[in-house]
Backbone and ligand atoms as CSV (ligand in chain L), in Angstrom:
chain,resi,resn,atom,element,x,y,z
A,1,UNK,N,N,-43.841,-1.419,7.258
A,1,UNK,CA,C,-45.008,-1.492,6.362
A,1,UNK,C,C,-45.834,-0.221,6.538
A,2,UNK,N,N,-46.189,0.735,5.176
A,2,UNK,CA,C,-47.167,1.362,5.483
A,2,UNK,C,C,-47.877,2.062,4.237
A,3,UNK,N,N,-49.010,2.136,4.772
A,3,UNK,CA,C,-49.957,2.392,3.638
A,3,UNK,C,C,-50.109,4.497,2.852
A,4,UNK,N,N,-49.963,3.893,2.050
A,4,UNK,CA,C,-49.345,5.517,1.640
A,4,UNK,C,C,-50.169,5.949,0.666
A,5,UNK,N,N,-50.295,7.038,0.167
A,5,UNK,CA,C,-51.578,7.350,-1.075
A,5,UNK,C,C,-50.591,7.489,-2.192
A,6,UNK,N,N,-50.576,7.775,-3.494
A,6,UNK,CA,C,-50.119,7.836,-5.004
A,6,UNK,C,C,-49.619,9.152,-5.032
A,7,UNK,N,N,-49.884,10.046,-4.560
A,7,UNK,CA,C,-49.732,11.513,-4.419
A,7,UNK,C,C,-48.382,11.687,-3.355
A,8,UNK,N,N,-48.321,10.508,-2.331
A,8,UNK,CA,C,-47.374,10.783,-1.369
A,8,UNK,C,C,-46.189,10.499,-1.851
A,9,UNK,N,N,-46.081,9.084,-3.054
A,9,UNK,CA,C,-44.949,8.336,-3.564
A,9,UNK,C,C,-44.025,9.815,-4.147
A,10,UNK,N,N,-42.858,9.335,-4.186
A,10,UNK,CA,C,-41.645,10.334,-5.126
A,10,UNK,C,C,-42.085,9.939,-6.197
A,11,UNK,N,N,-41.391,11.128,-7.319
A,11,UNK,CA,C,-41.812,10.370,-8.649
A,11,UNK,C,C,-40.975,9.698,-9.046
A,12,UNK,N,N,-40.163,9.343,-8.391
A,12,UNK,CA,C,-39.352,7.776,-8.681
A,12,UNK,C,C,-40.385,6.406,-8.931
A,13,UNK,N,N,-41.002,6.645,-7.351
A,13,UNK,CA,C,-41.803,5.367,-6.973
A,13,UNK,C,C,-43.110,5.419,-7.759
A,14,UNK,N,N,-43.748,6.538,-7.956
A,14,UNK,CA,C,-44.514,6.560,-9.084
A,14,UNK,C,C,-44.525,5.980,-10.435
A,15,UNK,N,N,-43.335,6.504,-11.147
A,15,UNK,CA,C,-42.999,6.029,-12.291
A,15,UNK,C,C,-42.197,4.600,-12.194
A,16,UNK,N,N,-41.992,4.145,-11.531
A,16,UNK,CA,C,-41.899,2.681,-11.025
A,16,UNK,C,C,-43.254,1.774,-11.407
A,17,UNK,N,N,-43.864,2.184,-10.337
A,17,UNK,CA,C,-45.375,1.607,-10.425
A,17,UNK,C,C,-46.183,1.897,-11.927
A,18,UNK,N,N,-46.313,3.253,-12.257
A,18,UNK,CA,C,-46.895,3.217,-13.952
A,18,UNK,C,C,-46.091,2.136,-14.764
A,19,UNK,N,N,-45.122,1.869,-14.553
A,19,UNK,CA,C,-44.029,1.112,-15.391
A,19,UNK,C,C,-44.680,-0.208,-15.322
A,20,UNK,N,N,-44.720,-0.734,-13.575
A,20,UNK,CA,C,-45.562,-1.883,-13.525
A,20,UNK,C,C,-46.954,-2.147,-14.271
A,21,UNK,N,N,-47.986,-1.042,-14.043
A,21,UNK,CA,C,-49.315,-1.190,-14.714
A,21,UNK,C,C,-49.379,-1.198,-15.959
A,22,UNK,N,N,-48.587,-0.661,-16.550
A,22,UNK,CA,C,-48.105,-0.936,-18.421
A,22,UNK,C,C,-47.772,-2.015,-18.493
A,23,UNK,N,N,-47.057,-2.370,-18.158
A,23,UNK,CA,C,-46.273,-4.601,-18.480
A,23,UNK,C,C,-47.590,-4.786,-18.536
A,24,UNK,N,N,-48.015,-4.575,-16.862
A,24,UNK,CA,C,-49.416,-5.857,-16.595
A,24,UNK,C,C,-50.308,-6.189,-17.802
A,25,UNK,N,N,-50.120,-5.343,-18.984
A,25,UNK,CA,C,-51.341,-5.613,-19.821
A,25,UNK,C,C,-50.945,-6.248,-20.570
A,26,UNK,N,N,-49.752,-6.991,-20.708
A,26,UNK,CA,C,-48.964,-7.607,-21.532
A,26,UNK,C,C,-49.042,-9.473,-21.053
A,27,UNK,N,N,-49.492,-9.170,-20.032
A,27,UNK,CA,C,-50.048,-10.665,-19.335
A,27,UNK,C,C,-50.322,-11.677,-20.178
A,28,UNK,N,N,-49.448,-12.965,-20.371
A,28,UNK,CA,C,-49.888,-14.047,-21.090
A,28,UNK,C,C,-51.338,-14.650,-19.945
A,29,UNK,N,N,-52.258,-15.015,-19.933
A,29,UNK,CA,C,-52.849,-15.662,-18.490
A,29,UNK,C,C,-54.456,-16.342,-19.454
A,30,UNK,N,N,-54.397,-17.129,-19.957
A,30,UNK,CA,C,-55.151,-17.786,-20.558
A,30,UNK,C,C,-56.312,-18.435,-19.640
A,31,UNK,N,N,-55.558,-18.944,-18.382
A,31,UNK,CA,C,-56.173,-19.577,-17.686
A,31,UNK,C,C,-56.544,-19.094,-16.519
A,32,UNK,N,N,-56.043,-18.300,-15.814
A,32,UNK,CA,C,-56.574,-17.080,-14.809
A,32,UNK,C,C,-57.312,-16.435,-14.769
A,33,UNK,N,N,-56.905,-15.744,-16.367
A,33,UNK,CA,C,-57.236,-14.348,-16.720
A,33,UNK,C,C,-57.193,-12.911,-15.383
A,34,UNK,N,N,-56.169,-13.469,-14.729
A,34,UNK,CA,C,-55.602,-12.402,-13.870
A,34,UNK,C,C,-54.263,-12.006,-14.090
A,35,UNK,N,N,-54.099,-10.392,-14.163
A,35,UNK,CA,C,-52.735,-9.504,-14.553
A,35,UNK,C,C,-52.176,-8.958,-13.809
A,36,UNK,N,N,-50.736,-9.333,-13.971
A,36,UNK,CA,C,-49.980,-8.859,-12.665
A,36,UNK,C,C,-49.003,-8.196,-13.434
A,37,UNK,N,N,-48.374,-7.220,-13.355
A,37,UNK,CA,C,-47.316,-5.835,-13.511
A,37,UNK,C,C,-45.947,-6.447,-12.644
A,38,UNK,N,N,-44.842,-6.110,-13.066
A,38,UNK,CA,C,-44.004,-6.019,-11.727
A,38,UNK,C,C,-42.816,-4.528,-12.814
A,39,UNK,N,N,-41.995,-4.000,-11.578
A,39,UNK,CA,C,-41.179,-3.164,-12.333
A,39,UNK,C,C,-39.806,-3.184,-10.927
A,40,UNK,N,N,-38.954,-3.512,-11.549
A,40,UNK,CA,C,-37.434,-3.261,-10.793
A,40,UNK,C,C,-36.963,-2.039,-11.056
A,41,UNK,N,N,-36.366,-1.558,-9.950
A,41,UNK,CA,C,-35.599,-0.236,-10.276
A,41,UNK,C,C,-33.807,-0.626,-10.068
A,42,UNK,N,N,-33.319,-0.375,-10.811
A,42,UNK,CA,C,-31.957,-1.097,-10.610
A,42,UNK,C,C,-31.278,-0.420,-9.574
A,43,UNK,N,N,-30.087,-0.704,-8.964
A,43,UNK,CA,C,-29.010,-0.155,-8.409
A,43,UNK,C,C,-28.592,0.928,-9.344
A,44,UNK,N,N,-28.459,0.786,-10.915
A,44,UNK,CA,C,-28.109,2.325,-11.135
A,44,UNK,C,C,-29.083,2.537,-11.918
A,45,UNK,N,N,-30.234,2.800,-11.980
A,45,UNK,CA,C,-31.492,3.516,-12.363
A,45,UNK,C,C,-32.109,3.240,-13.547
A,46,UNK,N,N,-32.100,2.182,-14.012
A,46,UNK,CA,C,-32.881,1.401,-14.474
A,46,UNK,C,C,-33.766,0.551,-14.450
A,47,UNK,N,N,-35.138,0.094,-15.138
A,47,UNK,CA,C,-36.290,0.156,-15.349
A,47,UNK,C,C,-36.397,-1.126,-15.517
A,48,UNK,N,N,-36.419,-2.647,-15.553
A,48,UNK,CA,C,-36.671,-3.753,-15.853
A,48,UNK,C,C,-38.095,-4.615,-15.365
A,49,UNK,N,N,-39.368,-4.513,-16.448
A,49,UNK,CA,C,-40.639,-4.890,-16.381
A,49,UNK,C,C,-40.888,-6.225,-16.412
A,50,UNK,N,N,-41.649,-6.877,-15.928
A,50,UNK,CA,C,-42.202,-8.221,-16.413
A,50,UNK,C,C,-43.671,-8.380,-15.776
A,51,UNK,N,N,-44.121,-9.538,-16.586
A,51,UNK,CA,C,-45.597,-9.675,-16.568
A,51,UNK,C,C,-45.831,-11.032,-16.372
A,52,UNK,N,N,-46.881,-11.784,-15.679
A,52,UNK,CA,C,-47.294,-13.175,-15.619
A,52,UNK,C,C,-47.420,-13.869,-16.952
A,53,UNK,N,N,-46.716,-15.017,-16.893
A,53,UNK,CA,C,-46.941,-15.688,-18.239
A,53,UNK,C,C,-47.392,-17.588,-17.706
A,54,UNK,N,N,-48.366,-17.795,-17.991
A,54,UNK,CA,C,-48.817,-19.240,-17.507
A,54,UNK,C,C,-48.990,-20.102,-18.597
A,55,UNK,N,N,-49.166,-21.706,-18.300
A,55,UNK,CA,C,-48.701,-22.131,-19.019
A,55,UNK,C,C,-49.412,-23.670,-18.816
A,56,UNK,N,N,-50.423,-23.693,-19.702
A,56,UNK,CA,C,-51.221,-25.498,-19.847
A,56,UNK,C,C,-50.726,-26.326,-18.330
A,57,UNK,N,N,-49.334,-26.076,-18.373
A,57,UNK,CA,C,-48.918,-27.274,-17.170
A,57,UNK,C,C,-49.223,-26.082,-15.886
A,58,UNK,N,N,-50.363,-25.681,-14.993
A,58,UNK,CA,C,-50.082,-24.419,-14.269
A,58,UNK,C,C,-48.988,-24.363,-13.480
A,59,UNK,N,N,-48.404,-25.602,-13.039
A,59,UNK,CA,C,-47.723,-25.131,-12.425
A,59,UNK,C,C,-46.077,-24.535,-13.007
A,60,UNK,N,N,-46.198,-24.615,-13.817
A,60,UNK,CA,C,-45.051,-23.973,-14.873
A,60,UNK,C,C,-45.244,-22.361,-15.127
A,61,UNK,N,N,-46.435,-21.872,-14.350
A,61,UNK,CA,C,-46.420,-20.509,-14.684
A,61,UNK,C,C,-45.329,-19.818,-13.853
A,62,UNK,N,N,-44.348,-18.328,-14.934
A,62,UNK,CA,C,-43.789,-17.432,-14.615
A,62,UNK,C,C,-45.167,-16.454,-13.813
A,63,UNK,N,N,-44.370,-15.712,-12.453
A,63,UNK,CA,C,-45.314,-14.953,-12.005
A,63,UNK,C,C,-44.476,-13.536,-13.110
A,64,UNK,N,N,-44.731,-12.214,-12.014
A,64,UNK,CA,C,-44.405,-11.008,-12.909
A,64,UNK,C,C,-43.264,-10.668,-12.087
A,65,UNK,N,N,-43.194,-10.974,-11.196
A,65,UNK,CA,C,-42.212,-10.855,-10.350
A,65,UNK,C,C,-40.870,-11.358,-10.977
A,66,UNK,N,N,-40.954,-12.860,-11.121
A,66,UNK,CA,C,-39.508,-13.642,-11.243
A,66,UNK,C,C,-39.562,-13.233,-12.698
A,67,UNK,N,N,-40.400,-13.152,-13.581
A,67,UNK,CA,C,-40.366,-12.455,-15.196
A,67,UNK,C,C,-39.431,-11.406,-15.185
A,68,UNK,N,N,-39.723,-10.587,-14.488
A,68,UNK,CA,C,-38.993,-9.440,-14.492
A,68,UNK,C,C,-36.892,-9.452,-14.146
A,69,UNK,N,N,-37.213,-10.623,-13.142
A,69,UNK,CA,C,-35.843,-10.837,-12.222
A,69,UNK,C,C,-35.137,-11.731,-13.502
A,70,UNK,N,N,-35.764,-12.063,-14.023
A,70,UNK,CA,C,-34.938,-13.547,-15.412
A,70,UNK,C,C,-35.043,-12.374,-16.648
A,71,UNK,N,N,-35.118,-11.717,-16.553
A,71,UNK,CA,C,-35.492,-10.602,-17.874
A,71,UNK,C,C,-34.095,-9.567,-17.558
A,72,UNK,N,N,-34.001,-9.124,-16.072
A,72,UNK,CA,C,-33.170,-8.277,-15.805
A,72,UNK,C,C,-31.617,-8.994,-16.086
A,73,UNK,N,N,-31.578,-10.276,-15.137
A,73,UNK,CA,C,-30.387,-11.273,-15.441
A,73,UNK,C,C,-29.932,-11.190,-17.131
A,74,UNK,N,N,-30.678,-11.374,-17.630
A,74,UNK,CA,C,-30.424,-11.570,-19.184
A,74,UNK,C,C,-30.025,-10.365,-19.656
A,75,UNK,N,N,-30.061,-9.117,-18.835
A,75,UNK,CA,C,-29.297,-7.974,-19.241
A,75,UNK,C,C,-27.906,-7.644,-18.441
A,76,UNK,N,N,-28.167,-8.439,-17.900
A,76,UNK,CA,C,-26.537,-8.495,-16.452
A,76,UNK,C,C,-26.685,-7.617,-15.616
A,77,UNK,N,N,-28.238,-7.283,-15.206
A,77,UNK,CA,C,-28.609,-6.522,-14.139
A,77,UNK,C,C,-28.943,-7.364,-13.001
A,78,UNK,N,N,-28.318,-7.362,-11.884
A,78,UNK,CA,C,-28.988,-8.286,-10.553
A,78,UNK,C,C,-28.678,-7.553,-9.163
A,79,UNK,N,N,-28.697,-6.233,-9.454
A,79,UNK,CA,C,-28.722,-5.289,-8.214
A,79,UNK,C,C,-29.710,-4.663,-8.513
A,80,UNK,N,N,-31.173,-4.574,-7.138
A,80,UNK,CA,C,-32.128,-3.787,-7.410
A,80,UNK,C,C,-32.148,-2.694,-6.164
A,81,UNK,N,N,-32.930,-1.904,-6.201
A,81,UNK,CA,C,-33.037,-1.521,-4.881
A,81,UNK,C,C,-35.147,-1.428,-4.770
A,82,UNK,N,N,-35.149,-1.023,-5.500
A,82,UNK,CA,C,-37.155,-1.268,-5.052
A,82,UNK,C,C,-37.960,-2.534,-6.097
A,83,UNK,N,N,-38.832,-2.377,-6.003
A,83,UNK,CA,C,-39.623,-3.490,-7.201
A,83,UNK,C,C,-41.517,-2.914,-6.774
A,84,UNK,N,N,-42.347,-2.698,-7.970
A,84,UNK,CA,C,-43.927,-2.219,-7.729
A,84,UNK,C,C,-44.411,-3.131,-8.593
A,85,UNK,N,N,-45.436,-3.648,-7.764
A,85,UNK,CA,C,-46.428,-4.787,-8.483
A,85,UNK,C,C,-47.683,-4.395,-7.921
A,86,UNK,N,N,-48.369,-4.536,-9.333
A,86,UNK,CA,C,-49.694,-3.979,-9.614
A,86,UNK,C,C,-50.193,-5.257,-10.295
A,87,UNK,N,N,-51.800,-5.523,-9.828
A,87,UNK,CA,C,-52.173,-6.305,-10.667
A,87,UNK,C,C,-54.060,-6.389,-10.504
A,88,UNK,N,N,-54.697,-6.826,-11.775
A,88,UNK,CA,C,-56.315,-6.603,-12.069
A,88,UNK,C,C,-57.013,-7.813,-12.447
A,89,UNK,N,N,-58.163,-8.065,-12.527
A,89,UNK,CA,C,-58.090,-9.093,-13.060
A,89,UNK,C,C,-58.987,-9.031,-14.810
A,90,UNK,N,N,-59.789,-10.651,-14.955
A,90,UNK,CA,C,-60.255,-9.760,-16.201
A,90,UNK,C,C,-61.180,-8.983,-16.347
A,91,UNK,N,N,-62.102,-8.794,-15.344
A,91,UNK,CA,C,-63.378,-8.181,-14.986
A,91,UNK,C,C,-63.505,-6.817,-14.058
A,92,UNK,N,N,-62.387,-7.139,-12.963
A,92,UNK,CA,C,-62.898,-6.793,-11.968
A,92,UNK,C,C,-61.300,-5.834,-11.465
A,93,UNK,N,N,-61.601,-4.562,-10.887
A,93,UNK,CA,C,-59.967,-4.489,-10.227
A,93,UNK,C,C,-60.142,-4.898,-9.074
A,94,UNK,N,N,-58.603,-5.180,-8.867
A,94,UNK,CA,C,-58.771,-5.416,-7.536
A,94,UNK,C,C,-58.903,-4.526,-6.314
A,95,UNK,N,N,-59.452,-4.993,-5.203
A,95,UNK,CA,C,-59.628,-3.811,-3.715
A,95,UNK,C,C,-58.374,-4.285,-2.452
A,96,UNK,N,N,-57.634,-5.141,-2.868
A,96,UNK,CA,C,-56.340,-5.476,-2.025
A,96,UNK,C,C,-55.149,-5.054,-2.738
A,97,UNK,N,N,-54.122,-4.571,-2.264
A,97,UNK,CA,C,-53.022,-4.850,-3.314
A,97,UNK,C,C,-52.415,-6.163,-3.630
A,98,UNK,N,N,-51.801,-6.206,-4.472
A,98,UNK,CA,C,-51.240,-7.989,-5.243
A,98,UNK,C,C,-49.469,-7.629,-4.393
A,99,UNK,N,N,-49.784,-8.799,-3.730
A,99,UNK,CA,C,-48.083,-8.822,-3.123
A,99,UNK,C,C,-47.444,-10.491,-3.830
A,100,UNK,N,N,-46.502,-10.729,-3.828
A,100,UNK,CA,C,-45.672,-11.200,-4.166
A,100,UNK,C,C,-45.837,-12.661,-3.392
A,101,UNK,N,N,-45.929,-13.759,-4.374
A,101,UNK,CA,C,-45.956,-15.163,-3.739
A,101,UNK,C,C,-45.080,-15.597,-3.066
A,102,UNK,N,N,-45.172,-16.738,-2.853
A,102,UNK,CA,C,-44.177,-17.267,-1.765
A,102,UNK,C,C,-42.605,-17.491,-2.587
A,103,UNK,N,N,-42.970,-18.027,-3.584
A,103,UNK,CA,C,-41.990,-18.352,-4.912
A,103,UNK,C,C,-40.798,-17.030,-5.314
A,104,UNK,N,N,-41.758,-16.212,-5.260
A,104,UNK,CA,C,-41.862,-14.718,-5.740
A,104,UNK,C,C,-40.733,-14.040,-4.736
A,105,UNK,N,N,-41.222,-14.234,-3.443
A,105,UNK,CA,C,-40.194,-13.498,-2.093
A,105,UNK,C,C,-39.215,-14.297,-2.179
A,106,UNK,N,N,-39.069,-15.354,-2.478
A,106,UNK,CA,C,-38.088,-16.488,-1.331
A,106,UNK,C,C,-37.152,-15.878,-3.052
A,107,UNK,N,N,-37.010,-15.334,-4.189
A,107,UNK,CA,C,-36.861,-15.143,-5.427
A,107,UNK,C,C,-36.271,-13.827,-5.389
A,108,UNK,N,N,-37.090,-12.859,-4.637
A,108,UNK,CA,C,-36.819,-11.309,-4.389
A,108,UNK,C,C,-35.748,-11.384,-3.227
A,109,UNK,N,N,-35.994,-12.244,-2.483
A,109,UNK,CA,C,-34.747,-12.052,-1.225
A,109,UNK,C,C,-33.138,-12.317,-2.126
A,110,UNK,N,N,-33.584,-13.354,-2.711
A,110,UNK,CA,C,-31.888,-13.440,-3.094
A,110,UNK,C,C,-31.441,-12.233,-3.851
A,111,UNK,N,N,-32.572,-11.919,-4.793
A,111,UNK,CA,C,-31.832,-10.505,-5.355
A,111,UNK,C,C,-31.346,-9.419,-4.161
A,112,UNK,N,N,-32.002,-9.415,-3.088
A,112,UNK,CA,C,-31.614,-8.517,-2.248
A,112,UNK,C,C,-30.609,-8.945,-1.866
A,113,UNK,N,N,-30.055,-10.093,-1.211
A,113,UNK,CA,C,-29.161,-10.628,-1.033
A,113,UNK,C,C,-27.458,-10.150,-1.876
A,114,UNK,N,N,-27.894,-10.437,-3.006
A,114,UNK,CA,C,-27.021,-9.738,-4.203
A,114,UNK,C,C,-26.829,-8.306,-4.024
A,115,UNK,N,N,-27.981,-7.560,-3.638
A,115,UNK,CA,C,-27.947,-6.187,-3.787
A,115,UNK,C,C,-27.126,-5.753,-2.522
A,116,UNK,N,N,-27.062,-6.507,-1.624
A,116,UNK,CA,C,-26.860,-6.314,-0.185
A,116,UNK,C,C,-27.604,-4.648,0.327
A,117,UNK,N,N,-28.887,-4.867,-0.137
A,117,UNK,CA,C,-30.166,-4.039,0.012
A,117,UNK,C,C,-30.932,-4.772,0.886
A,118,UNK,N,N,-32.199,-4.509,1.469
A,118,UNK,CA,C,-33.234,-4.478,2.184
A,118,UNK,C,C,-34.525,-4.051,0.908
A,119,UNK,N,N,-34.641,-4.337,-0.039
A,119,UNK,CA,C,-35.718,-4.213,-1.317
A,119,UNK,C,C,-36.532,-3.189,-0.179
A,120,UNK,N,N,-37.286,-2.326,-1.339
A,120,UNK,CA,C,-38.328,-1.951,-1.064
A,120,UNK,C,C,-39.004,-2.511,-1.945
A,121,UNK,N,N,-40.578,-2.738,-1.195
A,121,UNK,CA,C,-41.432,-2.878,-2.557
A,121,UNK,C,C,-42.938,-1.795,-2.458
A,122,UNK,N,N,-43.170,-1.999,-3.367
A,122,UNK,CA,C,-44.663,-0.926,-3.897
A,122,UNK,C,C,-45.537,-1.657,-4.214
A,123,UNK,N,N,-46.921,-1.985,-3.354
A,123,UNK,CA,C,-47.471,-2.824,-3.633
A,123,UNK,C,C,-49.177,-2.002,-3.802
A,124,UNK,N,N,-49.647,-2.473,-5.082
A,124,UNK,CA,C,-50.693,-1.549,-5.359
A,124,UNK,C,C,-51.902,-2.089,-6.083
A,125,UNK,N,N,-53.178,-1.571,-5.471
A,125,UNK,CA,C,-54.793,-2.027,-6.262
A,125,UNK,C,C,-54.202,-1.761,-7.655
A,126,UNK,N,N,-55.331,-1.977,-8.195
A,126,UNK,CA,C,-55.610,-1.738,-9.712
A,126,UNK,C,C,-55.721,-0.366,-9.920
A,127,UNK,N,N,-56.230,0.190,-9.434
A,127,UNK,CA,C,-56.557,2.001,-9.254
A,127,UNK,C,C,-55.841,2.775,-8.482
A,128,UNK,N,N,-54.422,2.061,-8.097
A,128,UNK,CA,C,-53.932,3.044,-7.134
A,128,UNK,C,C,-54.376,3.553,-6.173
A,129,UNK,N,N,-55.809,2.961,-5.885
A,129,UNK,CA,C,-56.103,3.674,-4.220
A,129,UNK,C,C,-55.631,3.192,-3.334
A,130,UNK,N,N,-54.996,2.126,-3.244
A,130,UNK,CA,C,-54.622,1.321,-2.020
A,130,UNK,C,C,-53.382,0.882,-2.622
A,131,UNK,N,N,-52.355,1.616,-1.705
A,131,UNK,CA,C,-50.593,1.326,-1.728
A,131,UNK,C,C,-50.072,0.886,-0.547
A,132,UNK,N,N,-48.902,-0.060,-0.390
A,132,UNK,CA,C,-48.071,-0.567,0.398
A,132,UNK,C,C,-46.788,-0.452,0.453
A,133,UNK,N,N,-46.358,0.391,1.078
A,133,UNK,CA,C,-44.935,0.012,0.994
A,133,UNK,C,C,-44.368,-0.865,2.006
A,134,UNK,N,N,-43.322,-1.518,1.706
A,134,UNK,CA,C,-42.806,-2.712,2.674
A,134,UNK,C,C,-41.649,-2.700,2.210
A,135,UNK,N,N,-40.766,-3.568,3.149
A,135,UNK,CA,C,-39.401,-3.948,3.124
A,135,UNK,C,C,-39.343,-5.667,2.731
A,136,UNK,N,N,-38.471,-5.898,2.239
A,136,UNK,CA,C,-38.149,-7.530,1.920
A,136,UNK,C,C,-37.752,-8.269,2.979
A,137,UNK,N,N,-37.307,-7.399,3.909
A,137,UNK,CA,C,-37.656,-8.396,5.825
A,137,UNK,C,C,-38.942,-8.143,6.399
A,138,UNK,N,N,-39.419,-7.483,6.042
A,138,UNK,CA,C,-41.142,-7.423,6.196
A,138,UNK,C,C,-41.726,-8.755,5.465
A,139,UNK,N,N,-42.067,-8.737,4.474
A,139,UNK,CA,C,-42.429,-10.045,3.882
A,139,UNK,C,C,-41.836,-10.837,4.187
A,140,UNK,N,N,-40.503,-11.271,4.260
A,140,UNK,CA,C,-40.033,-12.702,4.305
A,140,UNK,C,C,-39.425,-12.507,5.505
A,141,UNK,N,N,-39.852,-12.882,6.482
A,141,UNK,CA,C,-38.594,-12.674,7.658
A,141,UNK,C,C,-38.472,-13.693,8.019
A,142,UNK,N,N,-37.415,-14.290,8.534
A,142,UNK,CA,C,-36.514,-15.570,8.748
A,142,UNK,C,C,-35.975,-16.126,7.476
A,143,UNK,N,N,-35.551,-15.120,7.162
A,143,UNK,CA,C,-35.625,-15.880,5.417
A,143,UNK,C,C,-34.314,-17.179,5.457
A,144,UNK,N,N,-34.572,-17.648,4.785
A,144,UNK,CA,C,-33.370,-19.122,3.925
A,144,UNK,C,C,-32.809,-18.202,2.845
A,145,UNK,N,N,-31.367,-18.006,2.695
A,145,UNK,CA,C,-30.621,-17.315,1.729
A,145,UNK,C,C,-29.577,-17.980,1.554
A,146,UNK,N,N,-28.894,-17.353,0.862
A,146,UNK,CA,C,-27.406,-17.776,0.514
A,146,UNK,C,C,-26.603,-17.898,1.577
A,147,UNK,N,N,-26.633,-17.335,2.151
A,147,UNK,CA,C,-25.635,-17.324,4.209
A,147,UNK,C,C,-25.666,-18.672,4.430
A,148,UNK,N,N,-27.069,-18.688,4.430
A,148,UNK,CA,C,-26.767,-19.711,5.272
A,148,UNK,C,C,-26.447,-21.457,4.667
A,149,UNK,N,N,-26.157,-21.047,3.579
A,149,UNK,CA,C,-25.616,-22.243,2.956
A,149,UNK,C,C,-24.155,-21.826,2.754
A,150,UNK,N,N,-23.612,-20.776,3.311
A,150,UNK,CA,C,-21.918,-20.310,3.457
A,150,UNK,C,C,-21.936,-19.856,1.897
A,151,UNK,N,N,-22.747,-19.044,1.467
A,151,UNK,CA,C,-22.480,-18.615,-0.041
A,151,UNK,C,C,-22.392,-17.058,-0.176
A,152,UNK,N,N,-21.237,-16.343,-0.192
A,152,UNK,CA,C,-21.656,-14.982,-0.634
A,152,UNK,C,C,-21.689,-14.457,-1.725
A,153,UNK,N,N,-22.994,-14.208,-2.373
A,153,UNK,CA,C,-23.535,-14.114,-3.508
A,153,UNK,C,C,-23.007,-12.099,-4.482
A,154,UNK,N,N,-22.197,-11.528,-3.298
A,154,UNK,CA,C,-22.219,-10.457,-3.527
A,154,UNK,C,C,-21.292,-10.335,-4.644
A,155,UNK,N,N,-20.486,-11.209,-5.438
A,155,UNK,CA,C,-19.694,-11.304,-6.658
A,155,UNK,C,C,-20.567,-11.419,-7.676
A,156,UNK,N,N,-21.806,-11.830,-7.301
A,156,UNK,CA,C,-22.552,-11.592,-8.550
A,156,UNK,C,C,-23.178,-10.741,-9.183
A,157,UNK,N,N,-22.749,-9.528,-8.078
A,157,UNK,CA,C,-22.868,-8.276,-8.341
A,157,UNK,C,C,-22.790,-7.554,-9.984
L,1,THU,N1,N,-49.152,-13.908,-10.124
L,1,THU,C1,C,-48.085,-13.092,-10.346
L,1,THU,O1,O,-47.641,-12.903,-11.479
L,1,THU,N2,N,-47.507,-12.492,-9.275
L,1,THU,C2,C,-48.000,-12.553,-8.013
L,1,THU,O2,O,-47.424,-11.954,-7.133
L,1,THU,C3,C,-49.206,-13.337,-7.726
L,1,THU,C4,C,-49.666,-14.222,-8.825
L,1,THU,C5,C,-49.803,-14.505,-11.286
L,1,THU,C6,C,-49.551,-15.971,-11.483
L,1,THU,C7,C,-50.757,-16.375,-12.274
L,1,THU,O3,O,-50.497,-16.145,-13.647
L,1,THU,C8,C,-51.854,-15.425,-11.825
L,1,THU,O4,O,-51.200,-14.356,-11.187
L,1,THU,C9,C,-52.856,-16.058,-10.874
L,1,THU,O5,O,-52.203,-16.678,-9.819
């Protein structure tokens, strides 16, 4: 884990993250009114966005995270190697970065799983002053995956 400035990122990871803060404004969130960005970078260098979409029943809300991961699937993409989530709310930006729910990781691990990667992720304020980078055994460690239900998911490559 470590905290890095916008200037330090490659412009990979940069344009990752702008990618994220563009979706975010695309936010269905009626009932929040908080916007979350996410952006995958594929295994071969492609761009797959998604945005929070919620929904009368809340607990039926898509975050931006798994939006993005059910968006990529539907293109027959399920190898990533990074993912940047950015998110604001309706008033206010935020002064923490927006990391990834519980739903969200236990969601991102299996893609890693698939990827037989270690995800990076980019985790960022509203203003880019405050960045994170982390690993997907950073967030989730001890994770529950496919292993250990004797499944190797790497054909789904
Ligand atoms: N949300 C995300 O999209 N991703 C996260 O990582 C955290 C939460 C969304 C879900 C909901 O629409 C709103 O943010 C408030 O929880």
């Amino acid at each position: 884990m470590q905290e890095i400035k916008y200037e330090e990122l490659d412009l990979i990871q940069q344009n990752l993250l702008d990618e994220a803060a563009a979706v975010m404004e695309t936010a269905y969130n009626p009932y929040s009114h908080f916007y979350v960005g996410a952006a995958l970078l594929s295994l071969d260098g492609q761009i797959i966005t998604g945005s929070n979409v919620e929904n009368a029943a809340y607990g039926s809300t898509i975050c931006a995270e798994r939006a993005a991961i059910l968006r990529a699937n539907a293109k027959g993409i399920r190898t990533f190697e990074k993912v940047a989530i950015i998110g604001r709310g309706e008033s206010f930006d935020t002064t923490e970065v927006t990391a990834p729910c519980g739903s969200c990781r236990q969601m991102l691990f299996e893609s890693s799983q698939v990827s037989e990667r270690n995800l990076e992720l980019i985790m960022a304020t509203t203003r880019k002053d405050k960045i994170i980078l982390a690993t997907m055994e950073e967030i989730l460690p001890l994770a529950f995956g496919p292993k250990d239900l004797g499944i190797d998911v790497r054909k789904y490559q």
